[in-house]
C-alpha positions in Angstrom: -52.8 -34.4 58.9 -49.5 -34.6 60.6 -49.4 -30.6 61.1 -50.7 -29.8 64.0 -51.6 -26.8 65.0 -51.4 -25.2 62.0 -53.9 -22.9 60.2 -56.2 -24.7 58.1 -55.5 -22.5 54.7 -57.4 -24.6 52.2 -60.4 -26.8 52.5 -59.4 -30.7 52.6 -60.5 -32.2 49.1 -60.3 -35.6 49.5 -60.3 -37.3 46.2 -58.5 -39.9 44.3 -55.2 -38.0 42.6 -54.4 -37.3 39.4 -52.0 -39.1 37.1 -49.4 -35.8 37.6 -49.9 -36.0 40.9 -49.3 -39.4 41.7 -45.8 -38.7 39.8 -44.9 -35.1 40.1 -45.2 -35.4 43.9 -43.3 -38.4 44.9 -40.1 -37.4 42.2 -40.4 -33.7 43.4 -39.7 -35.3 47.4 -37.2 -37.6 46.0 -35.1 -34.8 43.9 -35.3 -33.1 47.1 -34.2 -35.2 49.2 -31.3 -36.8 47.1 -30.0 -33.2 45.7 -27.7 -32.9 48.7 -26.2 -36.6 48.7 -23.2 -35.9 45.9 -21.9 -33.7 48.7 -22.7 -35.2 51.7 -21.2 -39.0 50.7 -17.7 -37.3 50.7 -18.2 -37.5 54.4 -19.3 -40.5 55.8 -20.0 -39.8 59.3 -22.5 -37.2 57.6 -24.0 -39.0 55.0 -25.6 -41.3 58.1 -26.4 -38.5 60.2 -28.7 -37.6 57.3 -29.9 -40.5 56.2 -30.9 -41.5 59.7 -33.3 -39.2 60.6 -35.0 -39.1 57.0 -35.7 -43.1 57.3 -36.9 -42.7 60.5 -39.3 -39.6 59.6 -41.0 -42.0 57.3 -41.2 -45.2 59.6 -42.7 -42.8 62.3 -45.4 -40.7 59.9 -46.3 -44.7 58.3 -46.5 -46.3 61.5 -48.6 -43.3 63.4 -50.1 -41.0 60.9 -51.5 -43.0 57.6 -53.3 -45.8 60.0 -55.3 -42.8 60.8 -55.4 -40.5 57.5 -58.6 -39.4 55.7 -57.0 -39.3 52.2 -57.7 -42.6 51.1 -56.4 -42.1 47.6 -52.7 -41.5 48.9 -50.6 -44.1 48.6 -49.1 -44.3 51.7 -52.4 -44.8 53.2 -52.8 -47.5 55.3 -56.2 -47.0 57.0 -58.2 -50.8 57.5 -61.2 -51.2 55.6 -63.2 -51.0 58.3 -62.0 -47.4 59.7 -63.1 -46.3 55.4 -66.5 -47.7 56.0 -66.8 -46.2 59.3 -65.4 -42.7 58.2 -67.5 -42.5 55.1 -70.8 -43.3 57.2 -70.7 -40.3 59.0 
């Protein structure tokens, strides 16, 4: 969703996830993310110039994007109740 602009290459399937999913994913992003660390802690001044903008990529897609996400099955969603019903009457 947060992609803009980008070319739609597969249809949106909207279901609840799968067990591998819902732990493949999450570790894949973590191992990812946390791959570089070892090298980057021997620096300080580095290791928060990393970490900074990583937290606050996260506070910004959880405060802006999942209020308004139509995967309800993710779980970082955070769409109200209300904004389901509303979405799955149409």
């Amino acid at each position: 969703m947060f992609l803009w602009n980008i070319p739609k290459l597969f249809k949106a399937r909207p279901v609840p996830w799968k067990f591998i999913n819902k732990f493949a994913i999450p570790v894949f992003i973590i191992i990812i993310c946390l791959f570089p660390v070892y090298w980057i802690w021997q620096d300080k001044i580095l290791f928060i110039i990393y970490i900074i903008p990583g937290i606050n990529f996260v506070l910004i897609l959880k405060k802006y994007e999942c209020p308004r996400c139509i995967y309800f099955h993710c779980p970082m969603n955070s769409v109200t109740e209300n904004k389901r019903k509303k979405f799955n009457a149409l």
